[in-house]
C-alpha positions in Angstrom: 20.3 -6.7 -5.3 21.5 -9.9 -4.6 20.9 -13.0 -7.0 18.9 -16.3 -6.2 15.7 -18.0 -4.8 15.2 -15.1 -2.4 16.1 -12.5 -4.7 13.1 -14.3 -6.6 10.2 -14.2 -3.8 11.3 -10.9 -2.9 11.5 -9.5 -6.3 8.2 -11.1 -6.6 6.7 -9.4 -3.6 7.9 -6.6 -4.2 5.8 -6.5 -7.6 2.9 -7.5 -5.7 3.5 -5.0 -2.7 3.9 -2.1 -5.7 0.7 -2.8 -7.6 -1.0 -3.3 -3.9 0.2 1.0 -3.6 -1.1 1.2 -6.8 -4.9 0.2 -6.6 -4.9 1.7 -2.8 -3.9 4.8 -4.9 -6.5 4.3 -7.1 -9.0 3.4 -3.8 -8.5 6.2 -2.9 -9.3 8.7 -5.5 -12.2 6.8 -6.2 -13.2 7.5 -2.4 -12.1 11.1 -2.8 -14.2 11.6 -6.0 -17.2 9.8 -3.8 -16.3 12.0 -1.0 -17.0 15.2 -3.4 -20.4 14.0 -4.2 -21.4 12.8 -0.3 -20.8 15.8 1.0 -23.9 16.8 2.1 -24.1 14.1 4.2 -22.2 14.7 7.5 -21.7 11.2 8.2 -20.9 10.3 5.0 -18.2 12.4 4.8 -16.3 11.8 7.8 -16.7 7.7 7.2 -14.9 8.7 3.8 -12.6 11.3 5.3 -11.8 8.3 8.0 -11.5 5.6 5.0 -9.4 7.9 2.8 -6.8 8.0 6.2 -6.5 4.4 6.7 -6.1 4.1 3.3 -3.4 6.3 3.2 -1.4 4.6 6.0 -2.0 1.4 4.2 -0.4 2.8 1.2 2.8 4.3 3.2 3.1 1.1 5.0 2.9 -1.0 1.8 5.5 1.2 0.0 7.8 1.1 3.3 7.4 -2.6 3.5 8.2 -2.5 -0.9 11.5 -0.1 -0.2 12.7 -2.4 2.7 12.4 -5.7 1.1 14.1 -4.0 -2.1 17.0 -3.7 0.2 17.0 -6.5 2.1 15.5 -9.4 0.1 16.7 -12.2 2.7 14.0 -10.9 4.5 11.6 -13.1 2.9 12.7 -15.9 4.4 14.8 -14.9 7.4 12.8 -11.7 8.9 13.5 -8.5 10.1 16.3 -8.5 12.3 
């Protein structure tokens, strides 16, 4: 990785993009264990079923974000190109 200010903020972001995964993880047993109990509601259940999805994209698309800012840290401040 390279060294510097940017290094910095994306080594920083990263962190903060990895605990972000992390408690969506955690979101989202909580909504599975909630789920479990619900099911005898029909609604319920599919709003949860629905909720754990998004959630589940939101986790892929923070740990995508996390591995491409690991390799391009310049990112930060320059963008995607």
């Amino acid at each position: 990785m390279k060294e510097g200010p940017p290094a910095e903020m994306a080594a920083s972001f990263i962190d903060a993009m990895v605990k972000a995964g992390a408690s969506l993880d955690q979101m989202r047993s909580t909504l599975g264990a909630y789920q479990k109990v619900a099911v005898q509601n029909a609604n319920v259940g599919y709003d949860l079923t629905k909720t754990l999805g998004d959630l589940d994209a939101a986790a892929r698309s923070v740990r995508a974000l996390a591995e491409y800012l690991d390799a391009h840290p310049e990112a930060v401040l320059k963008g995607k190109r």
